[in-house]
N, C-alpha and C positions, 0 to 999 in steps of 0.2 A: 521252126522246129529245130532243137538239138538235137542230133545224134549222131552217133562215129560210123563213117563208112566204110566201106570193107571194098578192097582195103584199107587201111589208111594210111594217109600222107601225111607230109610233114607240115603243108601248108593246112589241111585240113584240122590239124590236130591244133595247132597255133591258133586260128578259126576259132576254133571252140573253145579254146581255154580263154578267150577271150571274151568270150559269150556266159561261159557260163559260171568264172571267177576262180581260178584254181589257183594250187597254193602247193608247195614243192616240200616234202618230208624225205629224210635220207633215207631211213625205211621202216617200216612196221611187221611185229609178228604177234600173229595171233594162232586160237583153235578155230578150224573150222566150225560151222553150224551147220550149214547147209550148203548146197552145190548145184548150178543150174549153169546147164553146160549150151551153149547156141554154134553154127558155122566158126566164126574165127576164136574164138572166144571161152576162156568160165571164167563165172562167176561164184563169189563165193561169202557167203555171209560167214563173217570171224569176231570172233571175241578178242579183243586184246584188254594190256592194264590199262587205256583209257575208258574201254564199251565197247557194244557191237557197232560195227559196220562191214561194209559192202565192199570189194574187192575186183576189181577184174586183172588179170592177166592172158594173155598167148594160151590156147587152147591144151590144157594138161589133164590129165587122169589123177585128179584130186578127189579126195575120198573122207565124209565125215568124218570128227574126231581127230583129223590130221594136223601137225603144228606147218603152220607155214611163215615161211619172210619173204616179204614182198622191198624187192629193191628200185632204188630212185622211184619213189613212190610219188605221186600227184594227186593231190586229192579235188575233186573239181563237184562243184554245187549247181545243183538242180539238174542234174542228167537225163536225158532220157533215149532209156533204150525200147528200138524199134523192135528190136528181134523179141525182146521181154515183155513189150508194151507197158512199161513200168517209169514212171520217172522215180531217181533217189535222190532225195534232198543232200545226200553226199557217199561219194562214192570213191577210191581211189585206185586209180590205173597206176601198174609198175612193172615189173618181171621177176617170176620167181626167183630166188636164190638159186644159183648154181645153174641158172638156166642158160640155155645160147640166146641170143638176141638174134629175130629173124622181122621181116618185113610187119608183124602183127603189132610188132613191140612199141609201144605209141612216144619210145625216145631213142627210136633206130633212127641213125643220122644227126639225131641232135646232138648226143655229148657220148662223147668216146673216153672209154678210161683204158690207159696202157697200162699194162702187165709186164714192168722188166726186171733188170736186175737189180741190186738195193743203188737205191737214190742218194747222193753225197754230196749237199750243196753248201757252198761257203756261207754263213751268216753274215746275214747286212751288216755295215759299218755303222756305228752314230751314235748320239744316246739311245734315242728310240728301239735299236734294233733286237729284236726277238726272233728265238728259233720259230718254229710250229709249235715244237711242243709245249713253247714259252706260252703260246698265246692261247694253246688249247686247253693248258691245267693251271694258268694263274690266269681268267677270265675276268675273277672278281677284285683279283687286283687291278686287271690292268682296265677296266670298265671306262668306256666312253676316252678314252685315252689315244692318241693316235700311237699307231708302232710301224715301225719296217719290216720288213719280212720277204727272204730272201728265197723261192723255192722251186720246182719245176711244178708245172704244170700238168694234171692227170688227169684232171677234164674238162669241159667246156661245153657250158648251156648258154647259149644265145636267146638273147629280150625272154629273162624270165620274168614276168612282173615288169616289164621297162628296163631291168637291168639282165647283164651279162651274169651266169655265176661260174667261179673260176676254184675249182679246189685246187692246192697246193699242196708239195712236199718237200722236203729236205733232208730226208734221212732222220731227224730224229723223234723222239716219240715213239709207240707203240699199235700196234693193228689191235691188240686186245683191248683197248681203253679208248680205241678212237683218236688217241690226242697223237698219232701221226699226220693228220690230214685237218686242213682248216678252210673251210669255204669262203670266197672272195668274193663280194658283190663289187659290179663297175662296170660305167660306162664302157671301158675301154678293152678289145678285143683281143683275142688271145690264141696260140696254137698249143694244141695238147703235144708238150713236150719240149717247150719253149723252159729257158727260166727266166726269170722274170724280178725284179726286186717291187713290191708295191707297199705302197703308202695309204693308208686307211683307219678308220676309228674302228675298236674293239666293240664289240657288243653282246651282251650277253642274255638268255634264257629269251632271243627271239623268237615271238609268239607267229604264227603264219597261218593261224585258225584250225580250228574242228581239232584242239588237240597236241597238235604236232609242235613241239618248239625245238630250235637248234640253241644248245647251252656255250655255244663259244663261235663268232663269225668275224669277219672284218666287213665295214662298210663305206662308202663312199673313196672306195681305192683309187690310186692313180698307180700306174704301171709304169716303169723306168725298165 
């Protein structure tokens, strides 16, 4: 039997994402449909541009017709909830926008993003080397290409998929378009707020199912 305990752990939560094949979106917004509220929990049936699905978050006073984003979203297959008696063939766990993260949040503990003041980091040396912003709005150039990238550190999710994901900054690029921030998959371990120079192949319009692609990443990093 799948299902998320209440409360949940970190270990528990790992558990299951392992059982039942979950797949990591940075985040989705949709309109509500409908609203079914349990103990720790709502749920919430949403329409976004790709279709309807299933949502849960931390326990909120959500109301039909409402627009929501759902942040560091997880989308995990074949779920099934006890409290609903319902399995959903896909469902995605994350936290409101603007919300506090408290013990329900099924990525408290896992990856911490810091909040400080603007980030100023030198760019790699070499041929290779690119800002963030180099790599987050020239993707399609730089495709299957290896680059350096020089940046701090702003969060860190451990074994997602077998890998580490590590996003990055450096001061340049924009929060409006996204291309301040570049996710790092890799073996190799990290502290949020560390900087860090890595080495990895560009990839772009990565697919991670039900939907969700990330349009600029780096993969198979090494960390220096």
């Amino acid at each position: 039997m799948k299902y998320l305990p209440k409360p949940l752990t970190i270990a528990g939560m790992l558990v299951i994402a392992s059982i039942t094949s979950s797949v990591w979106a940075a985040s989705v917004t949709g309109v509500i449909l409908e609203v079914q509220d349990v103990d720790s929990y709502t749920y919430v049936r949403v329409k976004t541009k790709e279709g309807e699905t299933w949502a849960a978050v931390g326990k909120a006073p959500l109301k039909k017709g409402a627009t929501v984003v759902i942040e560091d979203a997880m989308v995990m297959k074949n779920f099934e909830s006890k409290a609903l008696k319902k399995t959903f063939p896909t469902i995605i766990f994350g936290t409101l926008a603007g919300s506090a993260k408290n013990a329900t949040d099924p990525h408290a503990g896992v990856a911490k993003v810091v909040d400080t003041a603007p980030i100023q980091v030198a760019k790699a040396t070499g041929a290779n080397a690119r800002t963030v912003a180099e790599v987050a709005t020239k993707g399609a150039e730089l495709k299957d290409q290896q680059v350096q990238v020089r940046g701090k550190v702003v969060k860190f999710s451990p074994q997602i998929m077998g890998k580490n994901w590590i996003h990055l900054r450096d001061g340049s690029g924009s929060a409006s378009d996204n291309s301040n921030d570049v996710l790092v998959t890799s073996s190799a371990k990290a502290q949020v707020g560390d900087v860090v120079t890595v080495t990895g192949v560009v990839r772009v319009d990565k697919d991670f199912g039900a939907g969700y692609v990330y349009k600029v990443l780096i993969e198979e990093a090494k960390l220096d």
